[in-house]
C-alpha positions in Angstrom: 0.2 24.6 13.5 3.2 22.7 12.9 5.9 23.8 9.7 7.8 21.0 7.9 11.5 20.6 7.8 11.2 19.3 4.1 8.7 22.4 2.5 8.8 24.5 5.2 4.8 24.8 4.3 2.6 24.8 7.5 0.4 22.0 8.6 -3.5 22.4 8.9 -5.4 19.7 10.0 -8.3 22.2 9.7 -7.3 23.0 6.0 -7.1 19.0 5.4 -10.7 18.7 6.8 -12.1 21.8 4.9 -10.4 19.8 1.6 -12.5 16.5 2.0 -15.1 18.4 2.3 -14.9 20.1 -0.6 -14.2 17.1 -2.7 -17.1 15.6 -1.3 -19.2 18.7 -1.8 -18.3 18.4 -5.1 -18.9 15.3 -5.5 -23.0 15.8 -4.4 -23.0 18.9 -6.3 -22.2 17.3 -9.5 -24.7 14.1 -9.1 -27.4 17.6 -8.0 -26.6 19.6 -10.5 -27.4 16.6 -13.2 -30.9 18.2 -12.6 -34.1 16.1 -11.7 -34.3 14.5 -15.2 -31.1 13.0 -14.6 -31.8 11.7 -11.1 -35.2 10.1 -12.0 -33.1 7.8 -14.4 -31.0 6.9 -11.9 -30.7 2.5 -11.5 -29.3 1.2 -8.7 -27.1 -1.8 -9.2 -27.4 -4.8 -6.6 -25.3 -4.3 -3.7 -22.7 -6.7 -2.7 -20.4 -6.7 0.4 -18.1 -8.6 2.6 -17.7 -8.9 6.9 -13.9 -10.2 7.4 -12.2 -11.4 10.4 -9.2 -11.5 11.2 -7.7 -13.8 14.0 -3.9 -14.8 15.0 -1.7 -15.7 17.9 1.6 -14.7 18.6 3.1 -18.0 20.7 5.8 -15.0 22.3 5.2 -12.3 23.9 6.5 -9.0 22.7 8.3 -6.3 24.7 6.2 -3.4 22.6 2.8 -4.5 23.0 1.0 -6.2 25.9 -1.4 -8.2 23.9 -0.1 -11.7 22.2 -3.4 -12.1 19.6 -4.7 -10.2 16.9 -8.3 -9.7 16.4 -9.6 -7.1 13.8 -12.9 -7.4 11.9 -14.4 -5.0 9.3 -17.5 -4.5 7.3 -17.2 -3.5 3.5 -20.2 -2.7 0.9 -19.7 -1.9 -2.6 -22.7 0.2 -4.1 -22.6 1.9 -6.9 -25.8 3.6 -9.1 -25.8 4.5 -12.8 -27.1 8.4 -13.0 -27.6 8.3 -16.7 -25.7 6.5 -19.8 -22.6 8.6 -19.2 -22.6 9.2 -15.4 -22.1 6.3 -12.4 -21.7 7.2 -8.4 -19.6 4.4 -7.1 -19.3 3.9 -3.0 -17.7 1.3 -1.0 -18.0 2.3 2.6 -16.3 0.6 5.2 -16.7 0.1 9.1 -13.9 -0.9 11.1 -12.9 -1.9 14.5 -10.1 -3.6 16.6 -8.8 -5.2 20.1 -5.8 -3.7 19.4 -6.0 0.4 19.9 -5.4 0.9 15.8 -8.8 2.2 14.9 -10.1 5.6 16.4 -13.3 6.0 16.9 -14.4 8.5 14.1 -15.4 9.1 11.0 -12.7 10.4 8.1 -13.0 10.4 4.7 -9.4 12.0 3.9 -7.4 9.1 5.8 -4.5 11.4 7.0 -4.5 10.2 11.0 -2.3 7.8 12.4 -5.0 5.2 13.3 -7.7 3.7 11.3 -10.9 5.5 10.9 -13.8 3.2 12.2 -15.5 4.2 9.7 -14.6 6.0 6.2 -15.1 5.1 2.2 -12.4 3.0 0.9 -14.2 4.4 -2.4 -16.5 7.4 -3.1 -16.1 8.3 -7.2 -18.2 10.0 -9.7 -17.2 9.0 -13.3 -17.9 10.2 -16.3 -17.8 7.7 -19.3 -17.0 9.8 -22.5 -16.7 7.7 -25.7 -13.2 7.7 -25.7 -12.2 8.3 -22.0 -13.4 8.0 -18.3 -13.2 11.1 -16.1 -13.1 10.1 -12.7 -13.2 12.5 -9.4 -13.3 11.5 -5.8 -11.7 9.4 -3.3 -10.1 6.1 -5.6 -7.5 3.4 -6.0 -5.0 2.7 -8.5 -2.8 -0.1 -9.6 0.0 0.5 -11.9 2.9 -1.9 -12.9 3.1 -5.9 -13.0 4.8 -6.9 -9.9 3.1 -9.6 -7.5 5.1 -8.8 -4.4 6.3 -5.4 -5.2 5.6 -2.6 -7.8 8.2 -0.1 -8.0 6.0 2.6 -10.4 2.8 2.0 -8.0 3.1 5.3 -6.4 -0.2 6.4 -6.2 -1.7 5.1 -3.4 0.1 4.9 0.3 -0.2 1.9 2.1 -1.7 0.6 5.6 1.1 -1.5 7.3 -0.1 -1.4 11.1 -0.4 -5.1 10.4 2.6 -5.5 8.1 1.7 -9.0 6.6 -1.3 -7.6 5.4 -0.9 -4.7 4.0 -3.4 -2.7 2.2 -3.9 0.6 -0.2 -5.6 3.6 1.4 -8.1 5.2 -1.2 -6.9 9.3 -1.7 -8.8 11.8 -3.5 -7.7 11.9 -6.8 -8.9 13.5 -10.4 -8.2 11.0 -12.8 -8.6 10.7 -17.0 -8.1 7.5 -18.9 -8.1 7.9 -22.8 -8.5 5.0 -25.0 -6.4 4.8 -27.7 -6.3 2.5 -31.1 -2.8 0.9 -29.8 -1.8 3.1 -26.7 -3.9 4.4 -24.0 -3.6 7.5 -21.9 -3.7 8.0 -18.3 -2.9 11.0 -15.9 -4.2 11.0 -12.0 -3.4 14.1 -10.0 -3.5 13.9 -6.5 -4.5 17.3 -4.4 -3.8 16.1 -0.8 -1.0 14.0 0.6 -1.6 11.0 2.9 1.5 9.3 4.6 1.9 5.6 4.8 -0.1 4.2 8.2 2.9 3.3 10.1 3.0 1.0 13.6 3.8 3.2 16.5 5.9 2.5 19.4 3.6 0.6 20.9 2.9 -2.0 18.0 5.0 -5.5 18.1 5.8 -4.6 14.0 7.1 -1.1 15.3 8.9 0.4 12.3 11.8 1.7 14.2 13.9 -1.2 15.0 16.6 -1.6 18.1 19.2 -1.0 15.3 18.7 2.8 15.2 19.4 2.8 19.0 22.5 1.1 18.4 23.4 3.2 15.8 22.7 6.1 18.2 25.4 4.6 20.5 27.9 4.1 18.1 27.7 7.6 16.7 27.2 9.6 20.0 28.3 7.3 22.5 24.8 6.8 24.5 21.6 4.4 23.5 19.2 6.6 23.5 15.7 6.1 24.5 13.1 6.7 22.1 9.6 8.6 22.5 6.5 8.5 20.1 7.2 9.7 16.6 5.9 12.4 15.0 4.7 13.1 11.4 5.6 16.6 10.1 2.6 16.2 7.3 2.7 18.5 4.3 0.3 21.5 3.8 -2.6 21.3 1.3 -1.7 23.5 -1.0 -0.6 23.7 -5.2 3.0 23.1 -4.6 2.3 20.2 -3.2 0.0 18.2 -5.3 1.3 15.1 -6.8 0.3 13.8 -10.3 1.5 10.7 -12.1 0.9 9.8 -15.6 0.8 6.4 -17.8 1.1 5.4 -21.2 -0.4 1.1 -21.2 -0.8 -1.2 -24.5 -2.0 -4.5 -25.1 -1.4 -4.8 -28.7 1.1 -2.5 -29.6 3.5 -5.3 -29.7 1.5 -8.9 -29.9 1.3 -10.8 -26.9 2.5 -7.9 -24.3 1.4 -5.7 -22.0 3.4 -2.9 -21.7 3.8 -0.1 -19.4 5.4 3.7 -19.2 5.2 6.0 -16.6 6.0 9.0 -14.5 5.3 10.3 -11.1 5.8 13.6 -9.2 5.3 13.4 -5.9 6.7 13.0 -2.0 7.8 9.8 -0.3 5.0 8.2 1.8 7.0 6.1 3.8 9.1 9.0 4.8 13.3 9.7 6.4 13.0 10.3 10.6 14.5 13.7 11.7 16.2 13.3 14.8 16.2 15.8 17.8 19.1 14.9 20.0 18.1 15.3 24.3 20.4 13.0 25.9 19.2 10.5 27.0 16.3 10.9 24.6 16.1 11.1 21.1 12.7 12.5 19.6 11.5 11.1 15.9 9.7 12.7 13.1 8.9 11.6 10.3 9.4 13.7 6.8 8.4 13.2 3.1 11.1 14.1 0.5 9.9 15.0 -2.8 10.6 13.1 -5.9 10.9 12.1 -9.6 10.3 8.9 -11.0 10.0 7.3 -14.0 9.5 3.8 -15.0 8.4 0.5 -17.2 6.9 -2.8 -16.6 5.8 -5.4 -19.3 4.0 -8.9 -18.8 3.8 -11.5 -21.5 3.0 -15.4 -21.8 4.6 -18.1 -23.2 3.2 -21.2 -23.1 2.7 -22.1 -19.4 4.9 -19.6 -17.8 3.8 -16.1 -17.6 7.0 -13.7 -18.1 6.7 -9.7 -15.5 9.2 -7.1 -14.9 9.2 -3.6 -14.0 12.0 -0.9 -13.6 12.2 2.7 -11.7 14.3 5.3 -11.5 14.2 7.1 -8.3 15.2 10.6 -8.6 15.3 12.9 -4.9 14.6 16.8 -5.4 16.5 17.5 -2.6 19.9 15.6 -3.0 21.2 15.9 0.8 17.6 13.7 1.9 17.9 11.4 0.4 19.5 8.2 -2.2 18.8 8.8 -5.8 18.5 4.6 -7.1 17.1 2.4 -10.0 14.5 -0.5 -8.2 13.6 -3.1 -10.7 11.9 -6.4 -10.2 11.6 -9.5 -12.8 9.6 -12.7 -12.3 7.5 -15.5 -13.6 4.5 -17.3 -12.8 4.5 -21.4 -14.1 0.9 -23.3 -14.1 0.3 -27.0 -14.5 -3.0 -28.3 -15.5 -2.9 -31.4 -13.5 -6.7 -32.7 -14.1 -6.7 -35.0 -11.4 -9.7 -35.7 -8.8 -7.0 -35.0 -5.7 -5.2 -32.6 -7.7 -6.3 -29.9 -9.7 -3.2 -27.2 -10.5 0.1 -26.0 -9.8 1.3 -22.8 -9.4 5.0 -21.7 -8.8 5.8 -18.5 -8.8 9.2 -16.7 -8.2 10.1 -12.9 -8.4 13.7 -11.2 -7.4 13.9 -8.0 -6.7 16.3 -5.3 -6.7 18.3 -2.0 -5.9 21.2 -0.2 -7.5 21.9 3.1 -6.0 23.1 5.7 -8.7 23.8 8.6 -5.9 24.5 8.3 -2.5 22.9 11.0 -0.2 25.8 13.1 2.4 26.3 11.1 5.2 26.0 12.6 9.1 23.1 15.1 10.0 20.1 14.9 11.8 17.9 12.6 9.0 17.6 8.8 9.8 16.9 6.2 7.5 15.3 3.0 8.7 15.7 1.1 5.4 12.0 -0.4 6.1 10.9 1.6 2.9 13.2 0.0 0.5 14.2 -3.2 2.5 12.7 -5.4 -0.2 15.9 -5.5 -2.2 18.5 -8.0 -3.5 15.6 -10.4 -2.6 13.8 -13.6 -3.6 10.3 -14.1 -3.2 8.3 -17.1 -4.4 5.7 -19.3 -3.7 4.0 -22.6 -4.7 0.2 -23.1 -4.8 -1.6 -26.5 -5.0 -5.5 -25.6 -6.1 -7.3 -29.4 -5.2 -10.3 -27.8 -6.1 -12.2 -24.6 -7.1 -12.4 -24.2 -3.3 -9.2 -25.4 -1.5 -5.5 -24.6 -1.9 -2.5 -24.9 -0.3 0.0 -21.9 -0.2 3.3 -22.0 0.9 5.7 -19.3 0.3 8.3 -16.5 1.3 10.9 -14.1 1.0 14.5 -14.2 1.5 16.8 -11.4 1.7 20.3 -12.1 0.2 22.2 -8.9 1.8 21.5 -10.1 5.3 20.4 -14.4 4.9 16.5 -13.1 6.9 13.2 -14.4 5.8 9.3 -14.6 6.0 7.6 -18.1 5.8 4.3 -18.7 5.1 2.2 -22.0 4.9 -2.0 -21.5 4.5 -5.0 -23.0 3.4 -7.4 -21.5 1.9 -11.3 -23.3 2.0 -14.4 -21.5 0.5 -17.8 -22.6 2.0 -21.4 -22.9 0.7 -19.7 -20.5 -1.8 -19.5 -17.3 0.2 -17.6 -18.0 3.7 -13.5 -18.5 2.5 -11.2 -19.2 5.7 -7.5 -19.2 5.6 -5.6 -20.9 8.0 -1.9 -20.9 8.2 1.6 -19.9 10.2 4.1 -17.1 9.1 7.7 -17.7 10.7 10.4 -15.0 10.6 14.0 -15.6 11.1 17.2 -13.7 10.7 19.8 -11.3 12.8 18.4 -9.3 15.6 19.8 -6.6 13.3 18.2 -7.7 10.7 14.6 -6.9 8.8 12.9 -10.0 9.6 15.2 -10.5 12.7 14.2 -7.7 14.0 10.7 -9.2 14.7 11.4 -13.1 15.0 9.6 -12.9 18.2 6.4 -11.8 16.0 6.0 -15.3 13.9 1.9 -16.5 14.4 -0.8 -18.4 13.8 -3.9 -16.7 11.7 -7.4 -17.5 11.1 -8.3 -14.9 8.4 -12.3 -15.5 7.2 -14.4 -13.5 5.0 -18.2 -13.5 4.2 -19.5 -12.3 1.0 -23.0 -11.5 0.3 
């Protein structure tokens, strides 16, 4: 049993796995203990799924990774039964697999490993519609804020980035209330068990820890080091360390705007690295600072454009882990009804986002910050989409990073066939100092083949 630097609370994967279960025991409990009267009402609503594939080539080989494809496919359901006017079970279980050693071969519904479960629910809720709120319990995603690229109040949810182009939310256990108000509605979500960002190991070609922390090794203690696996010093399943976030939202408070306020208690997914110094080696863990945060976003249209923003304030517990800074993002989206056989509409969207730091953390010690959690700063990202049709568009877009001149590139097609097969076809190219974010993996640009069947 491992203790963490951060808490000093110890780690039980046996505690995390007697925690799922409860919440799932819960779960069938309640839908039980609605009695037989209950279940004989129960109506099943028509399932609907999707198989996706996911296909690319990387045209250079990388020094991390032996392979020079991608191939990943995955098999999603969404079922969900109404128990009785008030009650509804919702499920989305999902089967996964790979050709790249990032799914293990097991079944988990709390997703606190390293790899991808083969198999696990991206969903499993029970909700409870009141007649002025929903009560929902189980394993659940959120999305809070306005952003298209980046949300800076979106905590709830970690994130999947073993494929970083394509990253995804990983559904947590959460109890969650949503009361509708006459002008302002009401949200609160507390979260009982933490679950880290799923980060690429060593062995991944979009490795998190960059040849930049090696050279910074050298500079500072006169060797390069050589790096091992890195470890995750997860937090223990316990009171102190539930998180809990809450929202106030309104559509017509103020007439034409959405508007946002919210506030989040919680620890850093993403995580600093504590170093262990054994010369020539340096071993890694990762750690996950607590926080405060407290933010706003607001959307609004005007004619064709379609105004967003969002601000955060960032706030560390403990001030000698970590920066205390204000992220804030502001954007627009610009449509064109074009109307034309060949041409239907055009999209152009652009979005800059941004960093002030209101508190520098101490310098020196054993913590290392990669900058890959907040690397989206003093940076444009925008893109341009030509729809010739309900089923084909053209998509090309980016991001540029001001600080240090690196980008991402992206030109796709998208196609939907016999209206259920889509296919997107495209190249992403990524430029910039070997130092750099993007640099640092400009041997990773590729070509993808993503498709997905619904049914």
């Amino acid at each position: 049993m491992a203790v963490n630097p951060i808490t000093g609370g110890a780690v039980s994967k046996s505690a995390a796995a007697g925690c799922a279960a409860l919440v799932c025991l819960f779960v069938v409990s309640s839908i039980l203990g609605a009695g037989s009267a209950v279940l004989a009402e129960v109506r099943w609503n028509t399932v609907v799924g999707k198989v996706t594939v996911r296909a690319a080539q990387y045209p250079e080989e990388s020094d991390l990774e032996d392979r020079d494809y991608l191939l990943e496919a995955e098999l999603e359901l969404e079922i969900s039964a109404q128990l009785s006017d008030r009650w509804q079970l919702t499920m989305i279980p999902l089967l996964r697999g790979d050709a790249g050693n990032k799914t293990a071969s097991e079944f988990r519904l709390l997703e606190d490993e390293a790899l991808r479960p083969a198999a696990t629910f991206r969903e499993l809720h029970l909700t409870y519609y009141g007649d002025s709120f929903e009560l929902a319990v189980g394993k659940q995603t959120f999305s809070w804020g306005t952003g298209d690229a980046v949300r800076p109040t979106d905590n709830l949810n970690p994130v999947d980035l073993l494929d970083l182009p394509t990253a995804e939310k990983i559904g947590v256990p959460a109890l969650s209330i949503f009361w509708f108000g006459d002008k302002v509605d009401f949200e609160i979500v507390a979260l009982p068990f933490f679950v880290s960002d799923r980060l690429p190991g060593t062995r991944n070609r979009w490795a998190i820890v960059p040849d930049s922390i090696a050279e910074d090794f050298r500079r500072g203690f006169g060797f390069t080091p050589r790096l091992g696996d890195v470890e995750r010093s997860l937090l223990a399943h316990d009171l102190d360390n539930v998180q809990a976030g809450v929202r106030l939202s309104s559509s017509s408070l103020v007439t034409g705007w959405d508007l946002e306020l919210s506030a989040f208690r919680g620890f850093d997914p993403f995580g600093l690295l504590l170093s262990e110094i054994r010369p020539p080696f340096v071993d890694l863990t990762f750690v996950y600072p607590e926080f405060w945060e407290v933010g706003g976003a607001f959307s609004t249209t005007q004619g064709r454009f379609e105004w967003h923003g969002e601000v955060a304030l960032h706030q560390t517990v403990r001030e000698e882990l970590d920066d205390d800074y204000l992220q804030f993002i502001f954007g627009f989206n610009y449509t064109i009804s074009v109307g034309r056989p060949s041409l239907d509409r055009v999209l152009f969207g652009l979005e800059y986002l941004g960093e002030e730091v209101t508190r520098d953390h101490p310098t020196g010690g054993d913590l290392v910050q990669t900058g890959f959690d907040r690397v989206l700063t003093d940076t444009a990202v925008g893109r341009v989409v030509l729809s010739f049709s309900e089923r084909t568009r053209l998509e090309v877009g980016g991001t540029f990073n001001f600080a240090d001149g690196g980008y991402l590139a992206r030109v796709a097609v998208r196609h939907t066939a016999f209206d259920a097969l889509e296919v997107q076809a495209g190249f992403d190219l990524l430029e910039g100092d070997m130092t750099s974010f993007y640099g640092n993996w400009d041997n990773n640009d590729r070509f993808f083949v993503f498709s997905t069947y619904s049914f």
